[in-house]
N, C-alpha and C positions, 0 to 999 in steps of 0.2 A: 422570434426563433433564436436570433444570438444571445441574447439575452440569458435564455433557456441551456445552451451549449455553452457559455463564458460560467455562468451559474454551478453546471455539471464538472465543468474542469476543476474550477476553486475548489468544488467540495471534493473531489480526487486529491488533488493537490495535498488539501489539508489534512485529508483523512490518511494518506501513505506517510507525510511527516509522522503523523500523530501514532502511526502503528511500526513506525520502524523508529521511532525514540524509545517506545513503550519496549520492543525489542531488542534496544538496546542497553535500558535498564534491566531487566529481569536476566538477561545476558550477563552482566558486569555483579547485578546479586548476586547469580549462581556463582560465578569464576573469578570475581572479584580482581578480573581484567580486564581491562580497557581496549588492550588491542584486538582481545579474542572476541568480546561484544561487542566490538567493532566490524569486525568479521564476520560474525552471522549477523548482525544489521544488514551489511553490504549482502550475505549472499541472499538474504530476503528479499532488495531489492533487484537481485538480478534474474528472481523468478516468476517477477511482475508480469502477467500476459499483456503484450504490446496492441495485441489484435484487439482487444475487447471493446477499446473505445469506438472502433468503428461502427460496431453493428448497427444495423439498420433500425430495425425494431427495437421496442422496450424491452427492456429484461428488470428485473426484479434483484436487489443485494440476494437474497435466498436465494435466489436460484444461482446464480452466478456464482457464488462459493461452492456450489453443489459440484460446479463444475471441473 
């Protein structure tokens, strides 16, 4: 079972780097600034829901974005 939740975190982990670099290139494309794609990077990250990891039950990516 830990295995299974260390497993779940990495791929958390790696998937919110991997979506807020992405974020912060297409950011810096459009405005072709650094500090302002640096900014919505950051505000992305600060609209991460904290609660989600907890849940008991399975949820599904699909559905979770739904939410």
């Amino acid at each position: 079972m830990a295995a299974t939740k260390k497993r779940s975190l990495v791929k958390t982990i790696t998937w919110r780097v991997i979506a807020t670099t992405d974020t912060f290139i297409l950011a810096w494309l459009f405005t072709s600034d650094e500090v302002i794609a640096a900014s919505i990077a950051g505000l992305e990250l600060s609209l991460i829901h904290i609660s989600e990891p907890t849940r008991q039950e399975a949820i599904s990516y699909a559905v979770f974005c739904l939410k």
